[in-house]
KEKEMAR-228195 format. One record per residue: x, y, z of N, C-alpha, C in turn; residue number from 1. Coordinates in steps of 0.001 Angstrom, whole numbers. Example, Ala and Ser with C-alpha at 12.3 -4.5 7.8 and 13.67 -1.06 7.14 Angstrom:
<rs>
@npx: 13190 | npy: -5690 | npz: 7800 | capx: 12300 | capy: -4500 | capz: 7800 | cpx: 13200 | cpy: -3300 | cpz: 7800 | resi: 1
@npx: 12850 | npy: -2250 | npz: 7080 | capx: 13670 | capy: -1060 | capz: 7140 | cpx: 12900 | cpy: 30 | cpz: 7870 | resi: 2
</rs>
This chain:
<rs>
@npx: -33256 | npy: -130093 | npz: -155342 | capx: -33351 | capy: -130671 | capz: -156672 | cpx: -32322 | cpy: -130005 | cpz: -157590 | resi: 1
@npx: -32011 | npy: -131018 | npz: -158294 | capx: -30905 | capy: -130009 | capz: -159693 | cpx: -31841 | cpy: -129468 | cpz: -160632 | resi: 2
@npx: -31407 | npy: -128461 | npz: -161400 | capx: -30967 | capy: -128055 | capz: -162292 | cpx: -32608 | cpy: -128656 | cpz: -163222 | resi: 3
@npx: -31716 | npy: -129728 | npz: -164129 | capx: -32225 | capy: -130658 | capz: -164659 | cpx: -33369 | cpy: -131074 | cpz: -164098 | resi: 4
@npx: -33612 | npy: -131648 | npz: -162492 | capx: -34757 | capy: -132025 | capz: -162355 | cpx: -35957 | cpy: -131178 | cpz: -162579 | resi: 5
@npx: -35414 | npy: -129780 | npz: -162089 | capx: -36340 | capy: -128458 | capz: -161745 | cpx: -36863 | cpy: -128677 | cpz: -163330 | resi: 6
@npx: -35760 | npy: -128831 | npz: -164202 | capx: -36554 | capy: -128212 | capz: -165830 | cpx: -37760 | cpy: -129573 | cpz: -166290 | resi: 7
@npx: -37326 | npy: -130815 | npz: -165631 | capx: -38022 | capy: -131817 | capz: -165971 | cpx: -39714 | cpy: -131601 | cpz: -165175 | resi: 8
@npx: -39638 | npy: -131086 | npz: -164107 | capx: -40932 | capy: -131157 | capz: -163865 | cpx: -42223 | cpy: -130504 | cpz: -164518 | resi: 9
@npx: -43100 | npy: -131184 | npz: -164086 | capx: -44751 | capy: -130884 | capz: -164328 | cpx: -45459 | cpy: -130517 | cpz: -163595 | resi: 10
@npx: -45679 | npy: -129137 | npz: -163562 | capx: -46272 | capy: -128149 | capz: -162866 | cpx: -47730 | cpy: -128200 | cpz: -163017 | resi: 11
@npx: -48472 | npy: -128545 | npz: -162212 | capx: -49683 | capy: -128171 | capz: -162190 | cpx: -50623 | cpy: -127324 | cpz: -162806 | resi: 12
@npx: -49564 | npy: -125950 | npz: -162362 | capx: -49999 | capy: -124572 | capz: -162664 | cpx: -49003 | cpy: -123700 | cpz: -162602 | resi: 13
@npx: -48924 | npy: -123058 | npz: -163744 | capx: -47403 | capy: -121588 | capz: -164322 | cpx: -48464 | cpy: -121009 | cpz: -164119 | resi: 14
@npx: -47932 | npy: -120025 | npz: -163477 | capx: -48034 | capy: -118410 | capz: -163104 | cpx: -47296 | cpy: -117580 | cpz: -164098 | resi: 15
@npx: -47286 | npy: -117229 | npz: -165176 | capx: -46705 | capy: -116032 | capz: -165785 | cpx: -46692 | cpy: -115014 | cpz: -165453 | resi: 16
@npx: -45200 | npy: -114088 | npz: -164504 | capx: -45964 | capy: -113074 | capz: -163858 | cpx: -44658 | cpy: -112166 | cpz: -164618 | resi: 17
@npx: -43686 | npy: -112329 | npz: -165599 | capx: -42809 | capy: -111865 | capz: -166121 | cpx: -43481 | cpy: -110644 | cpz: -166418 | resi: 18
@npx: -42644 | npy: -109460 | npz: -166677 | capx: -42777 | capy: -108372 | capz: -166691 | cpx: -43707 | cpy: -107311 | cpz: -165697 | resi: 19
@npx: -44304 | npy: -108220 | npz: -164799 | capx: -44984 | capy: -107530 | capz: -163354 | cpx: -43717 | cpy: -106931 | cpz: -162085 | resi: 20
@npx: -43968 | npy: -106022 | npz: -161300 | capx: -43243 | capy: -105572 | capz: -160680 | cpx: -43529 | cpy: -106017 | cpz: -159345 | resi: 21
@npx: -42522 | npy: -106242 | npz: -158018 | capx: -42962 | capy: -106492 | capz: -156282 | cpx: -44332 | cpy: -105683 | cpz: -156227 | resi: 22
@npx: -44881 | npy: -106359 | npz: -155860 | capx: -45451 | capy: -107669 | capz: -155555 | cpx: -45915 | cpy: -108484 | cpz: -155956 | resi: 23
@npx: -46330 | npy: -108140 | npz: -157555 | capx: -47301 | capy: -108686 | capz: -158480 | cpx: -47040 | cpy: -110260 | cpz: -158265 | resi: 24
@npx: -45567 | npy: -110710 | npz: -158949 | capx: -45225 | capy: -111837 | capz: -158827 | cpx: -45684 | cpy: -112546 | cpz: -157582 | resi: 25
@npx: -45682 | npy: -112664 | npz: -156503 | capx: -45886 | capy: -112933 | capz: -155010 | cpx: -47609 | cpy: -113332 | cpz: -154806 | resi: 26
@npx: -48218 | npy: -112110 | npz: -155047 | capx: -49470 | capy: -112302 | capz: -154912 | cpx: -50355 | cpy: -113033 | cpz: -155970 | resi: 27
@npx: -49703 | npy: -113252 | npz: -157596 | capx: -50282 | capy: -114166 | capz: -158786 | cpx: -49817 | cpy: -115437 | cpz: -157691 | resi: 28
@npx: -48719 | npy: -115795 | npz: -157096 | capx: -48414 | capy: -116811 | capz: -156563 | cpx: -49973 | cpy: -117559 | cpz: -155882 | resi: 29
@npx: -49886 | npy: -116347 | npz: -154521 | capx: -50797 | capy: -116683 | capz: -153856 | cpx: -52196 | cpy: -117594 | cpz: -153935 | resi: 30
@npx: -52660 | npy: -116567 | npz: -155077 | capx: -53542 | capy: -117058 | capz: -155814 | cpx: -54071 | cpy: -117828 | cpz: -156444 | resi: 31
@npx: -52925 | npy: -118151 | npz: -157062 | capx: -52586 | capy: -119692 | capz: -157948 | cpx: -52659 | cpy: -120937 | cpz: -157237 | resi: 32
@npx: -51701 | npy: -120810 | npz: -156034 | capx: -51627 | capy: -121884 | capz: -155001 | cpx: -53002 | cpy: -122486 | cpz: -154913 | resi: 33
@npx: -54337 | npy: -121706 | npz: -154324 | capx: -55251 | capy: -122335 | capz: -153985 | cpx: -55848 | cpy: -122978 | cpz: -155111 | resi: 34
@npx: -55707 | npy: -122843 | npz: -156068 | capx: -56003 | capy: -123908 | capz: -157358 | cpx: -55575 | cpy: -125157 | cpz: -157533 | resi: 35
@npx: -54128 | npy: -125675 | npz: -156515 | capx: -53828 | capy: -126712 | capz: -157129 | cpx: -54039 | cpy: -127696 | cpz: -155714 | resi: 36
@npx: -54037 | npy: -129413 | npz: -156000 | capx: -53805 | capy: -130058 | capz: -154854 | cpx: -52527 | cpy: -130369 | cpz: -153629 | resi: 37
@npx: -53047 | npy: -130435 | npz: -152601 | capx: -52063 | capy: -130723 | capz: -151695 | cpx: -51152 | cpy: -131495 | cpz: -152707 | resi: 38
@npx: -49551 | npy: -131327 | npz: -152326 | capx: -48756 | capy: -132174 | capz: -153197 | cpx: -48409 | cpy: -131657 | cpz: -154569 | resi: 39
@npx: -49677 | npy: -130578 | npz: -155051 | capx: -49361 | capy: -130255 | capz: -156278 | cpx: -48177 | cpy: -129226 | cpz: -156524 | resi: 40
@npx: -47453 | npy: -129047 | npz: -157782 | capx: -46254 | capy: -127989 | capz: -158058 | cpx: -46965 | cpy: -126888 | cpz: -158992 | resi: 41
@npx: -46595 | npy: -125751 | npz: -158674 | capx: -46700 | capy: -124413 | capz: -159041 | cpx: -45305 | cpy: -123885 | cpz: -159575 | resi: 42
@npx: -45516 | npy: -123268 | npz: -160644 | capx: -44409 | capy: -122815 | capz: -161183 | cpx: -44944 | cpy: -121722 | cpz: -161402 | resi: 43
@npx: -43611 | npy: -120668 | npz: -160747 | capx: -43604 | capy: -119055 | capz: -161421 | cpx: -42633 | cpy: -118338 | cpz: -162041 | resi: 44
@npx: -43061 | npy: -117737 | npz: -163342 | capx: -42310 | capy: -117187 | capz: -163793 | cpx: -42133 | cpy: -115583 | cpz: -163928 | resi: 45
@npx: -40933 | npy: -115144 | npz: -163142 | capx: -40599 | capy: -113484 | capz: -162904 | cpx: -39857 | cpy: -113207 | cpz: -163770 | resi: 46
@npx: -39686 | npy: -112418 | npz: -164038 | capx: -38719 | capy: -110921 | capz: -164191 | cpx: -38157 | cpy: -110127 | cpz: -163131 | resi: 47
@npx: -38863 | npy: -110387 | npz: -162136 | capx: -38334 | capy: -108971 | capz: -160581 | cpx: -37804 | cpy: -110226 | cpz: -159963 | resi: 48
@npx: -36405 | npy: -109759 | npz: -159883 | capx: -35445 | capy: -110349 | capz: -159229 | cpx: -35737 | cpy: -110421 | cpz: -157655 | resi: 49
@npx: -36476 | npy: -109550 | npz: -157352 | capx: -37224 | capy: -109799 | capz: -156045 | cpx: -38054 | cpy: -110789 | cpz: -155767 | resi: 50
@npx: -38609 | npy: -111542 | npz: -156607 | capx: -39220 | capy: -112644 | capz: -156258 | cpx: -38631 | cpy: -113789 | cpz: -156201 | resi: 51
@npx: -37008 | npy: -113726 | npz: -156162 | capx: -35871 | capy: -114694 | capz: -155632 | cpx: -35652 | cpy: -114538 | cpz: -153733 | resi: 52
@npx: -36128 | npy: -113585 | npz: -153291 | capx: -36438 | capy: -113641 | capz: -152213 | cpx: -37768 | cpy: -113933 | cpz: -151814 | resi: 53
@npx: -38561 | npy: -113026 | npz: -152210 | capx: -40329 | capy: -113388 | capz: -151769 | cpx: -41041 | cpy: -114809 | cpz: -151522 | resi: 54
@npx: -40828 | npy: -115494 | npz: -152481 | capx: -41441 | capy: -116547 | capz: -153095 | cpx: -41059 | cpy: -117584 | cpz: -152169 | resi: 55
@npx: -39436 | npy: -117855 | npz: -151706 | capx: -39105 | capy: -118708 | capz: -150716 | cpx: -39725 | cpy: -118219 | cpz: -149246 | resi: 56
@npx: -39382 | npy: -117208 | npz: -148736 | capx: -40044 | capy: -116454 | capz: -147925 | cpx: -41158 | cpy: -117210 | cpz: -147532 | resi: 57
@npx: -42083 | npy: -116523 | npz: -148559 | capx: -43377 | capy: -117001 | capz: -148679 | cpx: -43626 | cpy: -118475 | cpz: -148423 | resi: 58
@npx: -42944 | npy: -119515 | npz: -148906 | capx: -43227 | capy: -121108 | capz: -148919 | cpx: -42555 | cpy: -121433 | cpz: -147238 | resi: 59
@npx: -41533 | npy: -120678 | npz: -146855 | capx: -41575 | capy: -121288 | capz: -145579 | cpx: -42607 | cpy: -120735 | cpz: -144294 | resi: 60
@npx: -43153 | npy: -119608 | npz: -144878 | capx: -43856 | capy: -119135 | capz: -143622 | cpx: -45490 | cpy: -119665 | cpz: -144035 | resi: 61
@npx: -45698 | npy: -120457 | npz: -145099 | capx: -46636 | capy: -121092 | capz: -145506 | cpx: -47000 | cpy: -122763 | cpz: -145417 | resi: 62
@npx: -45750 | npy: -123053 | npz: -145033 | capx: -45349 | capy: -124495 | capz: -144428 | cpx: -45636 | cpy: -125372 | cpz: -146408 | resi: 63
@npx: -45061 | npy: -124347 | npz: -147040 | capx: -45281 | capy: -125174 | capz: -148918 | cpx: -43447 | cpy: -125328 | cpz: -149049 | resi: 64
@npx: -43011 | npy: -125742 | npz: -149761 | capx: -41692 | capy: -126007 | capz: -150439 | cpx: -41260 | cpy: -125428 | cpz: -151743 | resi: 65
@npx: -40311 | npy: -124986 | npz: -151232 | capx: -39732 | capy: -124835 | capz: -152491 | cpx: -38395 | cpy: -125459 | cpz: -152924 | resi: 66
@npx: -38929 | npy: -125853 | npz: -153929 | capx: -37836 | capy: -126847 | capz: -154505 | cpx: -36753 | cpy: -126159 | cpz: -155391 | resi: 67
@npx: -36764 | npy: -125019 | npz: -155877 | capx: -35849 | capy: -124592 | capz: -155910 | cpx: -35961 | cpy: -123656 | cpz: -157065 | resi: 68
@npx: -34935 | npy: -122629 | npz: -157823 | capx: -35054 | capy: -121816 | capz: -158985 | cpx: -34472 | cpy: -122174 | cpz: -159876 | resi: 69
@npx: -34284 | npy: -121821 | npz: -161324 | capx: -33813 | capy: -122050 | capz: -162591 | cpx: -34214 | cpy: -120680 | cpz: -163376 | resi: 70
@npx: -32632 | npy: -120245 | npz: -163634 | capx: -32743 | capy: -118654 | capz: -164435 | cpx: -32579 | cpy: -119266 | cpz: -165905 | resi: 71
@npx: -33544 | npy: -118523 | npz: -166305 | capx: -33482 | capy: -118598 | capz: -167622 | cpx: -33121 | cpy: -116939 | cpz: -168317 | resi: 72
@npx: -33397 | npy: -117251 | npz: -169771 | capx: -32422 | capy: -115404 | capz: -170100 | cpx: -33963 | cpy: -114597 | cpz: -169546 | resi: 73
@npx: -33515 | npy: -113626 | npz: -168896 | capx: -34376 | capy: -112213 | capz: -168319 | cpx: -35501 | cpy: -112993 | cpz: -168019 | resi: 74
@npx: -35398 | npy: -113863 | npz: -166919 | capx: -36161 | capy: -114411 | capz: -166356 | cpx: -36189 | cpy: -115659 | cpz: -165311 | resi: 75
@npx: -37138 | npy: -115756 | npz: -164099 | capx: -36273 | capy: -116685 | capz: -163307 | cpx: -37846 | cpy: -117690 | cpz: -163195 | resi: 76
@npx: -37804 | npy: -119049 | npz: -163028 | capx: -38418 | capy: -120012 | capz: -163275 | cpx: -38660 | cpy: -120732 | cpz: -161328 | resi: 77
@npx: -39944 | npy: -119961 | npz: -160826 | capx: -39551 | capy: -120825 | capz: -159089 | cpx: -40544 | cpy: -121598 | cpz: -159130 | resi: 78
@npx: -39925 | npy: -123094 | npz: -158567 | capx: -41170 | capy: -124359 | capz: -158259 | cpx: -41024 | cpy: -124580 | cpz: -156839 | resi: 79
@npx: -42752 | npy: -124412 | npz: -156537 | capx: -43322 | capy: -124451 | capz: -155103 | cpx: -43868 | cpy: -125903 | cpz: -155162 | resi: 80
@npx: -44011 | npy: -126708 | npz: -154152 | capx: -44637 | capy: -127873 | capz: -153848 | cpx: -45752 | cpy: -127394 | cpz: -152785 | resi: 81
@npx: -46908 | npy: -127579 | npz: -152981 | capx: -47616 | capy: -127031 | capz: -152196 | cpx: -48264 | cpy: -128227 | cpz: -150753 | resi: 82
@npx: -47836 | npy: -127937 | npz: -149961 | capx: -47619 | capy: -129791 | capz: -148776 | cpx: -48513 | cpy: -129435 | cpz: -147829 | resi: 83
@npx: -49625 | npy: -128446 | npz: -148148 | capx: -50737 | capy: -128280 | capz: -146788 | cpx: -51985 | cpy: -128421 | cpz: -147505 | resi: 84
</rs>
């Protein structure tokens, strides 16, 4: 997805996990996920640049999607599609 689409979507459920440190971000993820429906989008928002790795990580060994990131200032914006 671009850019643009990423900012256009409607997330189910934001995770605010800005200013949390590895792992925090990852595991608010987790958590969150089971709240929403198959199909549904999750959005998280970090600060730990580590959760530009984790988070994808995480969606492929979870069989969920990720559609992709969008940095915003001191902060990065990741949308999961959750497909199980």
């Amino acid at each position: 997805m671009t850019e643009d689409e990423l900012k256009a979507l409607a997330a189910d459920k934001v995770v605010d996990a800005r200013g949390m440190a590895c792992p925090g971000p990852l595991l608010e993820a987790k958590k969150a996920i089971t709240e929403i429906p198959s199909g549904g989008i999750l959005e998280v928002l970090s600060s730990d640049e580590g959760t530009n790795n984790d988070i994808p990580m995480w969606t492929r060994k979870m069989k969920y999607e990720h559609l992709g990131t969008v940095e915003e200032a001191g902060y990065w914006r990741l949308f999961v599609r959750k497909t199980v």
